[in-house]
TORVEXSE-298400 format. One record per residue (C-alpha): residue in three letters; y, x, z. Coordinates in pm, whole numbers. Example, Ala and Ser with C-alpha at 12.3 -4.5 7.8 and 13.67 -1.06 7.14 Angstrom:
2
+------+--------+--------+--------+
| rest |      y |      x |      z |
+------+--------+--------+--------+
|  ALA |   -450 |   1230 |    780 |
|  SER |   -106 |   1367 |    714 |
+------+--------+--------+--------+
This chain:
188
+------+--------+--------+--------+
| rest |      y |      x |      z |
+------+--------+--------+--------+
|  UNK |  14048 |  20847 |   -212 |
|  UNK |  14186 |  21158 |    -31 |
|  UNK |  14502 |  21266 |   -208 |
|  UNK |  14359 |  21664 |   -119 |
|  UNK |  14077 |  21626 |   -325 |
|  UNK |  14021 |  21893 |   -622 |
|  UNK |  13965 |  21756 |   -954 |
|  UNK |  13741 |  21993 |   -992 |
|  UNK |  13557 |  21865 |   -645 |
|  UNK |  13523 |  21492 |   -781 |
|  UNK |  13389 |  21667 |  -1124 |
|  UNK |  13094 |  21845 |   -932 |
|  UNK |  13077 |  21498 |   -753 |
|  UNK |  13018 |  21317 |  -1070 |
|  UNK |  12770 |  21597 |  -1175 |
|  UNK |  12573 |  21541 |   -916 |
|  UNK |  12620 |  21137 |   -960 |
|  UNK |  12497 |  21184 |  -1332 |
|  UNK |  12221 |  21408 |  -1224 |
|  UNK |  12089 |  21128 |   -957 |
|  UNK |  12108 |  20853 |  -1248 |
|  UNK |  11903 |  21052 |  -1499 |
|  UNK |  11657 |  21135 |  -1231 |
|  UNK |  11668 |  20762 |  -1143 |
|  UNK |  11590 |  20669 |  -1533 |
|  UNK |  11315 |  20986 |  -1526 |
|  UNK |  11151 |  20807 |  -1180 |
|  UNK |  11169 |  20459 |  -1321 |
|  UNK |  10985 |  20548 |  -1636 |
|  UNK |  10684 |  20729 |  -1474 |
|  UNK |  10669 |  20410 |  -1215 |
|  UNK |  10645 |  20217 |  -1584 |
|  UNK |  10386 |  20454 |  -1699 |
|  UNK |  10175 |  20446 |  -1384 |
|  UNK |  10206 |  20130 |  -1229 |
|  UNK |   9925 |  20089 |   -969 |
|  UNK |  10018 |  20390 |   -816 |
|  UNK |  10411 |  20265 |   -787 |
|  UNK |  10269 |  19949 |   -686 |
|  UNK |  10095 |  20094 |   -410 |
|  UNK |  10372 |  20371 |   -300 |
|  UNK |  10550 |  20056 |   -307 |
|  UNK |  10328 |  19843 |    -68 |
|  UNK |  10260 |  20154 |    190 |
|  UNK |  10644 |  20214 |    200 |
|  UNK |  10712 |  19922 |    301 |
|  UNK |  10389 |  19859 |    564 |
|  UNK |  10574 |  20132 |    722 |
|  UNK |  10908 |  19979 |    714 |
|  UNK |  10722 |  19638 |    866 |
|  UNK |  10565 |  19848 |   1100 |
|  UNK |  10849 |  19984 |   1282 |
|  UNK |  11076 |  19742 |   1262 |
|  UNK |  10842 |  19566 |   1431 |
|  UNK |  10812 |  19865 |   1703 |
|  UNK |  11154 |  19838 |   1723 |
|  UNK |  11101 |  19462 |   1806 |
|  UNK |  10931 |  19487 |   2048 |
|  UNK |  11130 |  19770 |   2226 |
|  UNK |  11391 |  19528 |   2174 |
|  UNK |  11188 |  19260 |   2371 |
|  UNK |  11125 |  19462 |   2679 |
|  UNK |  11456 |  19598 |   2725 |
|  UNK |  11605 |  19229 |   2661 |
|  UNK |  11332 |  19051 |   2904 |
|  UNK |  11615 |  18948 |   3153 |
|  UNK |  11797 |  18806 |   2882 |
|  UNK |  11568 |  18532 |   2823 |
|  UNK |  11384 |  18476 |   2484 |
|  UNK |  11118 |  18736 |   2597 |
|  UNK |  10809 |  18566 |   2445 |
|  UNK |  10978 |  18495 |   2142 |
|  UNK |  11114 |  18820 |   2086 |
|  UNK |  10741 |  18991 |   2206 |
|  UNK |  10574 |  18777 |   1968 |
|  UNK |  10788 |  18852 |   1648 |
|  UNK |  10773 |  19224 |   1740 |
|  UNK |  10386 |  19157 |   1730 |
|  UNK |  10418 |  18958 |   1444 |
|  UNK |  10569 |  19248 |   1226 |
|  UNK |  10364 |  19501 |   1374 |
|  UNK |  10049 |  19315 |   1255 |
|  UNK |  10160 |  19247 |    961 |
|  UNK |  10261 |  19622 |    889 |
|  UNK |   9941 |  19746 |   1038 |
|  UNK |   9713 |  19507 |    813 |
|  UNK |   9936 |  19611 |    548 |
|  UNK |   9856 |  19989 |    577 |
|  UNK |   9468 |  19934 |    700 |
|  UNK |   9430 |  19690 |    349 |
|  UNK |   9670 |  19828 |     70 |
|  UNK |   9518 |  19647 |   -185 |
|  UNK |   9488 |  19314 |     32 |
|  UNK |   9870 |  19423 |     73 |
|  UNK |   9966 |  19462 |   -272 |
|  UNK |   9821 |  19106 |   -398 |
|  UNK |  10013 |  18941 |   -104 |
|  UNK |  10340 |  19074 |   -188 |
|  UNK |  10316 |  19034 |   -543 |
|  UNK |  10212 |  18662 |   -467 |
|  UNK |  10519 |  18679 |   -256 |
|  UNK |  10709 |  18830 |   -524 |
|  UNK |  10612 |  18555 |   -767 |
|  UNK |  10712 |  18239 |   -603 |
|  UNK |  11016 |  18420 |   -451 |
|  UNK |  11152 |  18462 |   -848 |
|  UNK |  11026 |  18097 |   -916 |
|  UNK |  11289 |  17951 |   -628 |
|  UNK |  11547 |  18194 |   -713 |
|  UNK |  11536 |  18087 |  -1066 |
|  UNK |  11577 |  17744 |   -991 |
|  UNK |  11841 |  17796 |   -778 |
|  UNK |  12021 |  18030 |  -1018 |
|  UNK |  11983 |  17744 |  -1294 |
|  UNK |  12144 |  17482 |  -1039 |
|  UNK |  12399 |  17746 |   -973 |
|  UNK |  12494 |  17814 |  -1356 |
|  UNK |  12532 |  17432 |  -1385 |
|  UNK |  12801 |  17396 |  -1066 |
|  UNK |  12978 |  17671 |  -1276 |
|  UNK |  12978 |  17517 |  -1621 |
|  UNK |  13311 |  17483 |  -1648 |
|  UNK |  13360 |  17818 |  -1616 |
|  UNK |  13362 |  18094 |  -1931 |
|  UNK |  13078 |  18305 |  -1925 |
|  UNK |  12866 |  18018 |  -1705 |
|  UNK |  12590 |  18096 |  -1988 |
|  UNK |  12491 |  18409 |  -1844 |
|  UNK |  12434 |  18220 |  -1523 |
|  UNK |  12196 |  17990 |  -1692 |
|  UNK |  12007 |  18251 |  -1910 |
|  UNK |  11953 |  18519 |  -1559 |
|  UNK |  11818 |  18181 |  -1394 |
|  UNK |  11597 |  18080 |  -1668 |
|  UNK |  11449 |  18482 |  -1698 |
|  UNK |  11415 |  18459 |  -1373 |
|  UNK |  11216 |  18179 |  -1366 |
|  UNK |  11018 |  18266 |  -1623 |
|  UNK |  10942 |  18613 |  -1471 |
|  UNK |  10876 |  18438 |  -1164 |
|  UNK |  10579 |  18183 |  -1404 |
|  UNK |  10471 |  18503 |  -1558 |
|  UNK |  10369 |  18719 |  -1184 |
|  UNK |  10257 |  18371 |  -1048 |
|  UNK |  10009 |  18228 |  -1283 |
|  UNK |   9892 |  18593 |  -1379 |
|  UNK |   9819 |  18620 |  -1016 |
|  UNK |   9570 |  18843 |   -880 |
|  UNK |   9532 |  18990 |  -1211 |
|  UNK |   9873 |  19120 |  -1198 |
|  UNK |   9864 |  19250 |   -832 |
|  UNK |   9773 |  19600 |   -923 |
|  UNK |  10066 |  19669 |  -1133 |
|  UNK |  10362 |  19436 |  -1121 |
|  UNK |  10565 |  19556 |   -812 |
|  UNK |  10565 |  19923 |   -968 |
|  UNK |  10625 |  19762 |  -1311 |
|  UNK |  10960 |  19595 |  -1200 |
|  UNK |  11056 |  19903 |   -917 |
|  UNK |  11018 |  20085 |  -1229 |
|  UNK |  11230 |  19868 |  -1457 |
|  UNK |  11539 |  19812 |  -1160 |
|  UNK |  11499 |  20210 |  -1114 |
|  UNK |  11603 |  20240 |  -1480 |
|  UNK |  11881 |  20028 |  -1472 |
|  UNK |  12008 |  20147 |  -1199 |
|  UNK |  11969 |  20533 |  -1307 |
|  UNK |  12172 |  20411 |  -1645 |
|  UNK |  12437 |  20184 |  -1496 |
|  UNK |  12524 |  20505 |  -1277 |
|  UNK |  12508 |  20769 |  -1547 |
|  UNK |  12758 |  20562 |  -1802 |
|  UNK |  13008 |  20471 |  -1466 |
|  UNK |  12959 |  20862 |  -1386 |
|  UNK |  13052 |  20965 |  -1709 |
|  UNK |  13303 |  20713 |  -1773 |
|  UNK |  13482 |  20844 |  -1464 |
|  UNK |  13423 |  21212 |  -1592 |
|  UNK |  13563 |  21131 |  -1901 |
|  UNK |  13886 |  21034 |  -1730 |
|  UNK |  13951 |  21317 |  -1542 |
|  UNK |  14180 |  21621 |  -1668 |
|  UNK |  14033 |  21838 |  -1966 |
|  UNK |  14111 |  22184 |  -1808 |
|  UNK |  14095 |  22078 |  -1418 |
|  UNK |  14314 |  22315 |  -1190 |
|  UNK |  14219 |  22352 |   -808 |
|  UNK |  14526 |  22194 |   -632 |
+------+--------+--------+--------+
């Protein structure tokens, strides 16, 4: 941290820090209160995302074509820019892939975050471990065998949930940190 800095800057800092996490909570409770429409702000954000990184693929592949790899490269750019494209053209289509995609993604990482609690069992605290992996998992079930009937809502569901703990692990650290500064801050 620079040794110049005002406690009075790093208190209009952490205002602004604490103001981001309670609009974070605010955001993540309306994406909990309308999930189909988070779900699908969710899917078209990231067509685009697909979409021009796969532009930038295949930029990438034209400017590299004397490098070797050319098709390769040309046919991943294509790859993502297809994908992005049938992503925006068919939100819907879009939104039951990736929540398909979302489900079996939580079912591995569960299992691998149970093997992983295990390796550290000898470890305090190694319970944790286990009980993220098995929640996990079982969120992982949950979005796969409620699959499609889940795909409207469940990606704005859990963007809403992560968007609340995320707004509320920054507000207490922002306060925290407030609450450690000076009382009656002086400009230096």
């Amino acid at each position: 941290m620079d040794a110049n800095i005002s406690p009075t800057e790093i208190k209009k800092g952490l205002n602004g820090s604490i103001a981001i996490g309670v609009l974070l909570i605010l955001l993540g409770v309306a994406a909990i209160a309308f999930p189909v429409f988070s779900t699908l702000t969710a899917e078209i954000w990231i067509s685009w995302l697909i979409l021009f990184a796969g532009i930038g693929k295949l930029v990438y592949a034209f400017q590299s074509r004397q490098e070797g790899g050319f098709v390769g490269k040309l046919l991943l750019g294509l790859l993502y820019t297809a994908t992005g494209g049938f992503l925006l053209v068919y939100p819907l289509q879009g939104v039951l892939t990736l929540t398909l995609a979302l489900g079996i993604f939580l079912l591995i990482e569960g299992v691998f975050e149970i093997v992983f609690a295990f390796q550290l069992r000898p470890q305090q605290g190694w319970v944790y471990s286990l009980l993220n992996g098995i929640a996990t998992l079982a969120l992982g079930g949950l979005i796969y065998y409620e699959w499609p009937i889940n795909g409207s809502f469940a990606i704005g569901l859990l963007v809403g949930i992560s968007m609340i703990f995320t707004g509320f692990a920054r507000l207490m650290l922002s306060l925290s940190a407030r609450s450690s500064l000076p009382q009656n801050p002086q400009a230096s």
